[in-house]
MARVEX-220554 format. One line per 5 residues: their letters; for each residue y, z, x of C-alpha. Coordinates in pm, 1 decimal, always signed. Example, Ala and Ser with C-alpha at 12.3 -4.5 7.8 and 13.67 -1.06 7.14 Angstrom:
// residues 2
AS	-450.0,+780.0,+1230.0 ~ -106.0,+714.0,+1367.0
//
This chain:
// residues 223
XXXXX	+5521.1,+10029.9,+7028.1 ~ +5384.3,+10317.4,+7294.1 ~ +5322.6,+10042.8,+7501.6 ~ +5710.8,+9880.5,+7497.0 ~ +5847.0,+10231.7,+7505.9
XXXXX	+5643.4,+10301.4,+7808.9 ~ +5759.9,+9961.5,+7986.1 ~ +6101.4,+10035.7,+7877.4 ~ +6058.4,+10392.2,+8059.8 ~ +5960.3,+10186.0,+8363.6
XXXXX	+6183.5,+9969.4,+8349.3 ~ +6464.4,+10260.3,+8375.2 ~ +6281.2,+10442.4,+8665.8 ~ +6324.1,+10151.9,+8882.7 ~ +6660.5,+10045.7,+8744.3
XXXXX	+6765.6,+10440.2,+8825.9 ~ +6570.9,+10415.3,+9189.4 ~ +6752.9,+10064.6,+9287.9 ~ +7094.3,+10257.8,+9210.2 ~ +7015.0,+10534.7,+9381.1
XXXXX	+6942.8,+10335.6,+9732.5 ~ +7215.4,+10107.9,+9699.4 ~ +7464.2,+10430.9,+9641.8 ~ +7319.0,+10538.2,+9963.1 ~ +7310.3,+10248.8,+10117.9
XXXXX	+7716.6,+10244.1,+10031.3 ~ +7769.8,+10614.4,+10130.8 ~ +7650.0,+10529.1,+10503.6 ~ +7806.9,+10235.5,+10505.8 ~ +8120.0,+10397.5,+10448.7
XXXXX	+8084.2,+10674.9,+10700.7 ~ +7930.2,+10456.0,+10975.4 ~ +8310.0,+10233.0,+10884.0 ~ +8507.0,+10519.9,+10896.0 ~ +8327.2,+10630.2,+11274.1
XXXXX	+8427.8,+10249.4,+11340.2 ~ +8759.9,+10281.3,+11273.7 ~ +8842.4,+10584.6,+11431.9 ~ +8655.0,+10463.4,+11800.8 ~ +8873.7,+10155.0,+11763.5
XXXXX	+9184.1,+10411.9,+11695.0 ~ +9077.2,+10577.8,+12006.3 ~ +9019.6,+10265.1,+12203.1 ~ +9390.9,+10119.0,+12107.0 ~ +9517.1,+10455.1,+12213.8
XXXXX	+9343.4,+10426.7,+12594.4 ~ +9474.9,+10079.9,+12577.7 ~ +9800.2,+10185.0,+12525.4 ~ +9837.5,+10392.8,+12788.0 ~ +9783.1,+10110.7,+13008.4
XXXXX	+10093.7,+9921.5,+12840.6 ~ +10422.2,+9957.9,+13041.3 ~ +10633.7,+9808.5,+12814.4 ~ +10555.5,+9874.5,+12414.6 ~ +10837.5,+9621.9,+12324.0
XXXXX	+10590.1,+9379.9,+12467.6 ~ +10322.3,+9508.5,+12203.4 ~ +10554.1,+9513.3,+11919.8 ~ +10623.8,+9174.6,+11985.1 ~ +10242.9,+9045.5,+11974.2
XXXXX	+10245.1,+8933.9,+12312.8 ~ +10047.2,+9191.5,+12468.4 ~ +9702.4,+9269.5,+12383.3 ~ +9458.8,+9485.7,+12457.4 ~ +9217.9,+9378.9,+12664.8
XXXXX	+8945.7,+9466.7,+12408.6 ~ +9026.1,+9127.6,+12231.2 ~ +8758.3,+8846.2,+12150.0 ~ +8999.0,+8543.2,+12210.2 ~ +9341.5,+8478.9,+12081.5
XXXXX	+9428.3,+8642.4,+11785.7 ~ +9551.7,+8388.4,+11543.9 ~ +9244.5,+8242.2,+11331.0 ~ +8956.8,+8356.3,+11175.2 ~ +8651.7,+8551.6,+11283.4
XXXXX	+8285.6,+8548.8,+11128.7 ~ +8149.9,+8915.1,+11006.4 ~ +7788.7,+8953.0,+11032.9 ~ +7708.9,+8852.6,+10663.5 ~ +7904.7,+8520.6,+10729.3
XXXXX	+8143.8,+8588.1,+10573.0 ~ +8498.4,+8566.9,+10728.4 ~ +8873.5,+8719.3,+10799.7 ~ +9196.4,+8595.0,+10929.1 ~ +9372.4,+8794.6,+11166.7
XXXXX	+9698.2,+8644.5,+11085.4 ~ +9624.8,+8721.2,+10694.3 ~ +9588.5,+9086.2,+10774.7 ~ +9920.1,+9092.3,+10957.4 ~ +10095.9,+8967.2,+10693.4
XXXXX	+9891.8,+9168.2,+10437.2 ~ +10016.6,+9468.6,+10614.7 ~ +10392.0,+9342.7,+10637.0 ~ +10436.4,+9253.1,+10311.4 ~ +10160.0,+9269.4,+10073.9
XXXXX	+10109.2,+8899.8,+10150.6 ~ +9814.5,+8695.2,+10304.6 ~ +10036.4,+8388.5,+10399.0 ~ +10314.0,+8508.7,+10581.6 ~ +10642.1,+8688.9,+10514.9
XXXXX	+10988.1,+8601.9,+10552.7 ~ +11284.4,+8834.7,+10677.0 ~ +11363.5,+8920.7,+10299.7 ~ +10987.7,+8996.9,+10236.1 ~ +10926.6,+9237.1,+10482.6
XXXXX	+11291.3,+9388.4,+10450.6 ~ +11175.6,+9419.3,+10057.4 ~ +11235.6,+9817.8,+9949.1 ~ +10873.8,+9960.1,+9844.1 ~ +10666.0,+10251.9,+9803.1
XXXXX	+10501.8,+10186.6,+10122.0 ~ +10750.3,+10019.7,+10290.4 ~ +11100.8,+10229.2,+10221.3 ~ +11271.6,+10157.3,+10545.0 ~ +11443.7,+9801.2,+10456.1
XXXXX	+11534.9,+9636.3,+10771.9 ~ +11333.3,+9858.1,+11003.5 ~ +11007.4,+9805.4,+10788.1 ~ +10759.1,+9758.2,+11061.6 ~ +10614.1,+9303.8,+11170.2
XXXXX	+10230.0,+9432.3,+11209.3 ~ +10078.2,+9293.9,+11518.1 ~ +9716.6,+9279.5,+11624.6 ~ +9659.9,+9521.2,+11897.0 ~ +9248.8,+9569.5,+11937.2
XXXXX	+9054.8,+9331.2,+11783.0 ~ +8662.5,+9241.3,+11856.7 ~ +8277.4,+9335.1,+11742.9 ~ +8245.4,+9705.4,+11772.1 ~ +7915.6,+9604.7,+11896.5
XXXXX	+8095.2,+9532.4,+12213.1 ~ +8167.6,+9888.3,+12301.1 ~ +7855.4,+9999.4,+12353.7 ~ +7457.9,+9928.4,+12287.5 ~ +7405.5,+9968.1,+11930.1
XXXXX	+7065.9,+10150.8,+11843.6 ~ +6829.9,+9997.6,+11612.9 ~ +6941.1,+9916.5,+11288.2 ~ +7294.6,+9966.8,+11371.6 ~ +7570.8,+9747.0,+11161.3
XXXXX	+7853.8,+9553.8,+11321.0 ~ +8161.2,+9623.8,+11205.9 ~ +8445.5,+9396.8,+11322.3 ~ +8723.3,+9640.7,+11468.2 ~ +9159.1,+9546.9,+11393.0
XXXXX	+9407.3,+9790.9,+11494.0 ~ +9751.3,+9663.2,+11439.6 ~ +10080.0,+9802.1,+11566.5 ~ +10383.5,+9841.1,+11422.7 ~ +10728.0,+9987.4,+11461.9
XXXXX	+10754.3,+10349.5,+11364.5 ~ +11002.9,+10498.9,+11066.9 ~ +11208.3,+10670.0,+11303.4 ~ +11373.5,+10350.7,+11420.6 ~ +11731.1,+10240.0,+11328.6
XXXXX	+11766.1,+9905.1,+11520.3 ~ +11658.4,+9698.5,+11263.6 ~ +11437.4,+9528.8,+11517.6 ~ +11066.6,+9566.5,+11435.9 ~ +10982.0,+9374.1,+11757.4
XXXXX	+11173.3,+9629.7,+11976.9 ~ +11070.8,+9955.4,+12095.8 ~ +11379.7,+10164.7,+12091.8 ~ +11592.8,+10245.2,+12460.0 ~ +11557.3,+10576.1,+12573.5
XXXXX	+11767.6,+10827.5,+12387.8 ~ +11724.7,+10640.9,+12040.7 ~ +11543.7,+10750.4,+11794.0 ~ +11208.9,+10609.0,+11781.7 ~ +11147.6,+10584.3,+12166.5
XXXXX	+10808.7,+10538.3,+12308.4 ~ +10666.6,+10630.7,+11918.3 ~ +10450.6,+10323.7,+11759.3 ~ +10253.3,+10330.8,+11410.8 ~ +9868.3,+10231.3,+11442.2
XXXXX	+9663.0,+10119.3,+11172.8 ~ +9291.6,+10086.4,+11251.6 ~ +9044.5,+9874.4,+11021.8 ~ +8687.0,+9860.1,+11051.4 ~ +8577.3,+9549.4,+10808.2
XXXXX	+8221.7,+9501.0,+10710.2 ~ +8014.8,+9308.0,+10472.2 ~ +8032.6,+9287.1,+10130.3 ~ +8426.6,+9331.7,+10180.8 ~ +8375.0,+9641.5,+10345.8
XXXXX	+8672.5,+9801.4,+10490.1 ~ +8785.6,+10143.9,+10610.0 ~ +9131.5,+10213.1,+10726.6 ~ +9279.5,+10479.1,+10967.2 ~ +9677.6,+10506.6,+11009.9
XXXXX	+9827.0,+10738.0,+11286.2 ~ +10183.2,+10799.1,+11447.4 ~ +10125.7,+10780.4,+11821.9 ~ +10382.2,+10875.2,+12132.1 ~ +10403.3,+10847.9,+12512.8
XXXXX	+10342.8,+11181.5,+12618.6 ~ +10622.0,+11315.2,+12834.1 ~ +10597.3,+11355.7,+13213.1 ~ +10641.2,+11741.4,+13171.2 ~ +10388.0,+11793.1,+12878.7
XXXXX	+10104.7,+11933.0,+13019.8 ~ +9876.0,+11948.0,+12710.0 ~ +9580.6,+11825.5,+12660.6 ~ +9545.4,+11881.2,+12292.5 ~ +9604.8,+11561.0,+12112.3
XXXXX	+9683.1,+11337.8,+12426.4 ~ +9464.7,+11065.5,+12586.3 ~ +9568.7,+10939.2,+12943.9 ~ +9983.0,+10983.5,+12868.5 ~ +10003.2,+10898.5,+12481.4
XXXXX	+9965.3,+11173.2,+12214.5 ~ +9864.1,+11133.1,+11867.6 ~ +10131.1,+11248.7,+11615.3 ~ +9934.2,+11232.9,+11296.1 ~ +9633.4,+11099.4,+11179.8
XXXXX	+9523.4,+11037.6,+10831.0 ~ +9242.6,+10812.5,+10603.9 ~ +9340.4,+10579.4,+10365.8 ~ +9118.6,+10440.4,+10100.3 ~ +9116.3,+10082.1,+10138.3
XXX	+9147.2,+9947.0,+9782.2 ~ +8812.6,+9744.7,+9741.6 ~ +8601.0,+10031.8,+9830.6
//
């Protein structure tokens, strides 16, 4: 009996030791994605700044030119496993990961309130984020998505139009950055960006002629 008790006790020291790595092992894994996410916010944001016309953007058919191909189809993550960059579009759109029609992504909900001006996500950024830079040593690769989308302020009812001048809405866009791992890893960053006007000599909040208007983390649901 001493002798199962003490194997039992074993047993529970290395059951207790295997948790506590793999919580680690989650906890960096989750910071290291949320870094990801917010250099690929930054990157879109640079990009950006290079775009002349943001209806173009809204529209899907300008990308940045951090892009590894074209964007429909899917992409391999380092564990083999895979996405779709059309799915997460449409995931974004309307909840959906095979497309939306007009009615879905005019549908009324608690993230998407503003009926016929509800934003038509398109991929912006989308690559390896080992492609930024040389990794160091033990490094993960997280695959980098930041979509665009029409901001709130709009009243068109165009999601693929960046408002003329004078309406409300112009030269705003909504960004949403994911950084998806393995394991269904996936950290998301949403922000409210803005073409920084010719007479705004700030440089708080403003990268090369487009200003951040708020920034915030969401938890992505499978984490």
């Amino acid at each position: 009996m001493v002798l199962v008790l003490l194997s039992a006790l074993g047993a529970g020291l290395v059951f207790s030791s295997a948790l506590e790595v793999r919580l680690a092992a989650n906890d960096r894994d989750l910071h290291e994605a949320r870094h990801a996410a917010d250099a690929g916010l930054a990157l879109a944001v640079a990009e950006l700044a290079h775009q002349s016309d943001w209806t173009a953007v809204l529209a899907g058919a300008a990308h940045a030119s951090f892009a590894d191909g074209p964007p429909p189809g899917t992409r391999m993550l380092r564990d083999g496993s895979t996405i779709d960059l059309s799915s997460l579009e449409s995931e974004a759109t309307c909840g959906r990961e095979d497309g939306c029609t007009t009615a879905e992504r005019q549908a009324v909900t608690l993230d998407r309130p503003w009926g016929a001006n509800n934003p038509a996500w398109r991929v912006f950024v989308y690559g390896p984020s080992g492609s930024l830079a040389a990794e160091p040593p033990g490094a993960r690769d997280w695959y980098l998505v930041v979509l665009v989308g029409d901001d709130q302020a709009e009243q068109d009812d165009d999601p693929a139009r960046d408002a003329d001048s004078g309406e409300p809405g112009n030269g705003v866009l909504a960004l949403r950055a994911l950084a998806l791992g393995p394991r269904g890893m996936r950290q998301r960053i949403d922000a409210t960006v803005a073409r920084r006007p010719a007479d705004d000599k700030s440089e708080i909040g403003t990268t090369s002629g487009v200003r951040v208007l708020s920034w915030r983390a969401v938890l992505a649901p499978n984490n």
